[in-house]
C-alpha positions in Angstrom: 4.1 -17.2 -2.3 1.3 -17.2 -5.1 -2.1 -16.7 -4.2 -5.4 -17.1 -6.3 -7.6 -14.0 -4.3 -5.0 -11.7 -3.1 -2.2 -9.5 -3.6 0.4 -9.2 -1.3 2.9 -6.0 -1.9 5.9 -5.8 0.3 7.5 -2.3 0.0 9.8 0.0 2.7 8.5 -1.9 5.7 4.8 -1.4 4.7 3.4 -4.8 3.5 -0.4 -4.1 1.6 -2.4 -7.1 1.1 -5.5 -6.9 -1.6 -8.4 -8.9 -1.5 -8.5 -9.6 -5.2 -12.3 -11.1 -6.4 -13.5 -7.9 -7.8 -16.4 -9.8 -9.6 -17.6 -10.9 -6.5 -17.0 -7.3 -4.7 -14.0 -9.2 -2.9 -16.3 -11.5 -0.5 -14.7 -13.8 2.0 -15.2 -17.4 0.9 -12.8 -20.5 2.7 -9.9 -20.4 0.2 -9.6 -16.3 0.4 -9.9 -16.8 4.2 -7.4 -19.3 4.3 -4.2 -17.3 1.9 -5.4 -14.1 4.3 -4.2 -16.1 6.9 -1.1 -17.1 5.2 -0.7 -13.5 3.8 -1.0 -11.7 7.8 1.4 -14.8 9.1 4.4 -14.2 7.3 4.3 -10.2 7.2 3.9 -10.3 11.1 7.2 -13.1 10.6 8.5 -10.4 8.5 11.0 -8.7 10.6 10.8 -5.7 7.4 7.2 -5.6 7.5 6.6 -2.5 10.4 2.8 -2.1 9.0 0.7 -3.9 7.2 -2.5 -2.3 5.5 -5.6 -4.2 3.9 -7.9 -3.2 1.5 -10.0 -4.6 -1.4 -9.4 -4.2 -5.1 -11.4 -1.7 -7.0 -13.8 1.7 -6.2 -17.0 -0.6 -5.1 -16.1 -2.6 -2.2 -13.4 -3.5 0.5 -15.7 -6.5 1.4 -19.0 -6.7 0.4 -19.8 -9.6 2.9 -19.2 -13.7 2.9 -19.9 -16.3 0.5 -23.3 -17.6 1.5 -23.2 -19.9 -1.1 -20.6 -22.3 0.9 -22.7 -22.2 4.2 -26.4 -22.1 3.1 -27.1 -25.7 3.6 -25.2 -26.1 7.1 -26.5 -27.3 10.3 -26.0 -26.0 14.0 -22.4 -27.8 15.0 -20.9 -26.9 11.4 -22.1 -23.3 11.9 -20.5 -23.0 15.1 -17.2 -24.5 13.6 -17.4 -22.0 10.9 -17.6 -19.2 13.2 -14.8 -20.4 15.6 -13.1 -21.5 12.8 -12.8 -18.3 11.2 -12.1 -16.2 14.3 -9.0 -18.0 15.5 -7.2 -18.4 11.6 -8.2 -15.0 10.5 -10.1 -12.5 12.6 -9.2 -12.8 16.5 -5.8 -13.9 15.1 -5.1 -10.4 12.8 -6.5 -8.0 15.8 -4.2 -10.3 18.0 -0.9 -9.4 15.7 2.4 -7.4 17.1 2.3 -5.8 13.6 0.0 -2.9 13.2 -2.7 -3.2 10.7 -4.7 -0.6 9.3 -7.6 -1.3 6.8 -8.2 0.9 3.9 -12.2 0.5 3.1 -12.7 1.3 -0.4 -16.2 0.9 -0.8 -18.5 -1.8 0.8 -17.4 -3.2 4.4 -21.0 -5.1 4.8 -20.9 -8.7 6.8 -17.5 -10.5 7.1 -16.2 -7.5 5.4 -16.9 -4.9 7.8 -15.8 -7.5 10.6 -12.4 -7.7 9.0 -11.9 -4.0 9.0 -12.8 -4.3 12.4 -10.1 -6.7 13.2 -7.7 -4.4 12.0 -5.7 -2.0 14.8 -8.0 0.8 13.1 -9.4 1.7 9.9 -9.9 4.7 7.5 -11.9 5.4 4.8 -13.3 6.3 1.8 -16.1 8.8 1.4 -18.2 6.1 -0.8 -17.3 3.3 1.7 -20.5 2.0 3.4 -20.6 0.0 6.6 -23.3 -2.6 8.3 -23.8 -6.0 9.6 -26.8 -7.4 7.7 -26.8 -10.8 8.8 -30.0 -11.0 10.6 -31.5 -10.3 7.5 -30.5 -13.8 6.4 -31.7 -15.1 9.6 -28.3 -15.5 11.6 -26.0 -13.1 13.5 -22.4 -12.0 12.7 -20.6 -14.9 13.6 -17.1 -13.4 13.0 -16.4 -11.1 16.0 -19.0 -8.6 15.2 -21.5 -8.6 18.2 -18.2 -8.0 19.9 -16.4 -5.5 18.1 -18.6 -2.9 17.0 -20.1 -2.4 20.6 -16.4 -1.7 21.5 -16.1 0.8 18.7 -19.3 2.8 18.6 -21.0 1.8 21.8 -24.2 -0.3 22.5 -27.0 1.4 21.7 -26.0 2.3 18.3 -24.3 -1.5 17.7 -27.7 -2.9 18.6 -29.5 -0.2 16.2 -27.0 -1.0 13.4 -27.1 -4.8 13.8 -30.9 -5.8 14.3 -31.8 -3.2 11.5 -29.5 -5.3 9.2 -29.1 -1.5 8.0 -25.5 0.8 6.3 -23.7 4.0 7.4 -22.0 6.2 5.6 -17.9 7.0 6.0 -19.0 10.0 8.0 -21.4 8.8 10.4 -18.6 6.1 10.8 -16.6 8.4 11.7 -18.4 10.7 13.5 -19.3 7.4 15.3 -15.6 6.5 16.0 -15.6 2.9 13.5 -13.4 5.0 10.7 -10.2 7.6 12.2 -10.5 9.6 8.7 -12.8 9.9 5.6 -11.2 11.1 2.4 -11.7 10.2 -1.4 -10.5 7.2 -3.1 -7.6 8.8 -4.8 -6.3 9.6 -1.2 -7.0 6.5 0.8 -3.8 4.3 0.1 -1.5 7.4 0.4 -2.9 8.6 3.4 -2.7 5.2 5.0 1.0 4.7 3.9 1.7 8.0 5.0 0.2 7.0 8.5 2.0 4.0 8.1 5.5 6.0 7.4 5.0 7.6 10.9 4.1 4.2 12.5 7.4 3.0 10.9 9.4 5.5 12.9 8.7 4.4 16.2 9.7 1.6 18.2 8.1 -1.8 16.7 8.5 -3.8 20.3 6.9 -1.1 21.7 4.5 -1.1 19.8 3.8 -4.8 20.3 3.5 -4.3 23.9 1.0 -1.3 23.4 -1.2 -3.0 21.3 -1.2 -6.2 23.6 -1.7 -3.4 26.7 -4.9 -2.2 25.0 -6.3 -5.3 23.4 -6.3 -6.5 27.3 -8.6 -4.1 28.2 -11.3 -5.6 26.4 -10.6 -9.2 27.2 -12.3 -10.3 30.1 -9.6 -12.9 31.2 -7.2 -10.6 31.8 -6.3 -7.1 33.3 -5.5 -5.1 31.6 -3.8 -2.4 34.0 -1.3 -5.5 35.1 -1.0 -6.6 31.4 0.1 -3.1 31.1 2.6 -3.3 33.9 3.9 -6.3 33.0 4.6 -4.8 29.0 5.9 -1.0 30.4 8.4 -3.3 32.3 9.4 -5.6 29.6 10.0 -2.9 27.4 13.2 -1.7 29.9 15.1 -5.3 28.1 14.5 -4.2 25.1 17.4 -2.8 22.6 15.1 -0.4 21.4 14.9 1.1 24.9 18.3 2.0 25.2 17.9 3.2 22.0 14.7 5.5 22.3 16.3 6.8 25.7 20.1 7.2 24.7 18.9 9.4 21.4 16.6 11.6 23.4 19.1 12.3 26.0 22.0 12.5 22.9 19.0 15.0 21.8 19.0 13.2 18.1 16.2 10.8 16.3 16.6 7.4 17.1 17.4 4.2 15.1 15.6 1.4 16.3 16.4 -1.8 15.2 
């Protein structure tokens, strides 16, 4: 499928997707929202695709935000479409996905940017990447998941610090903070997440679908997340890949899941 703001690379199971508007540091407007979508639906569909990683095009920025342009002159229902709008096509619905994402952050993560890496399953960095959620300097709150997320990630205190000082971090204090899992240079960020990646691509993908809907249940408050974890340990003894993952280890070789 052709796409006017991303790239979408398919290669040995590892689907990266590039949010191509360099001139505009790669911010988030409708129609980039939109093919995101697109992109994350069919590489989850993709029974090839084991991991998909996304990450921004150039050295300066992953995301450097939305465009305020298209929302400056709404009113109070079309904000709150926006914001619901936006969470169930692209960010609720790529932390949701069976497919692992990881997000590469080259560079800014500020606004809608940093809430997208945040979507993602985790994230790693690179030492020039810097992190915030300056909305209230604009006179509005994150409206894509942030308020959420980041508490989740780095705790409350320091998400209300972060978020009502409109203020960045660096890659370290994010991840000395626990936002970022690594911190290395921009020569190093795409191979270290493919080689992550490679690992990920080893290992059971049903499995992993069931872990990452065990643990995404712990932080929704509709549902339990020791049952939801239950339920997926026990589904996981009709899988293919059970038999599998059990016969190899007994047969003392590496498995070959499907």
């Amino acid at each position: 499928m052709s796409y006017n703001n991303i790239l979408v690379n398919p290669n040995n199971a590892i689907t990266t997707i590039t949010i191509n508007r360099p001139k505009k540091l790669n911010a988030l407007n409708k129609e980039t929202i939109a093919e995101l979508h697109e992109a994350f639906f069919d590489a989850d569909e993709d029974a090839d695709c084991r991991v998909i990683i996304i990450t921004g095009s150039g050295e300066k920025a992953f995301v450097a935000g939305a465009d305020i342009s298209e929302f400056a002159d709404f009113d109070v229902s079309q904000g709150a479409e926006l914001a619901r709008k936006g969470q169930e096509i692209l960010f609720s619905f790529v932390a949701n996905l069976e497919t692992p994402v990881i997000a590469a952050v080259n560079g800014f993560a500020l606004g809608g940017g940093l809430e997208l890496a945040m979507s993602a399953h985790f994230r790693v960095a690179s030492d020039n990447a810097k992190m915030g959620l300056p909305e209230v300097s604009l006179g509005v709150i994150p409206g894509y998941g942030g308020t959420q997320r980041l508490p989740q990630l780095i705790g409350k205190g320091k998400a209300m610090e972060l978020i009502m000082t409109a203020g960045m971090i660096g890659a370290e204090d994010a991840k000395s903070w626990g936002l970022v899992n690594h911190v290395v240079t921009q020569e190093e960020l795409l191979p270290l997440c493919e080689k992550i990646a490679g690992k990920i691509t080893r290992n059971s993908s049903t499995a992993i679908s069931a872990a990452i809907k065990s643990i995404n249940a712990n932080f929704d408050k509709t549902k339990d997340g020791f049952e939801t974890e239950i339920n997926q340990f026990g589904n996981c003894f009709g899988t293919s890949d059970f038999e599998e993952g059990t016969t190899a280890f007994l047969e003392k070789r590496k498995p070959n899941f499907s």
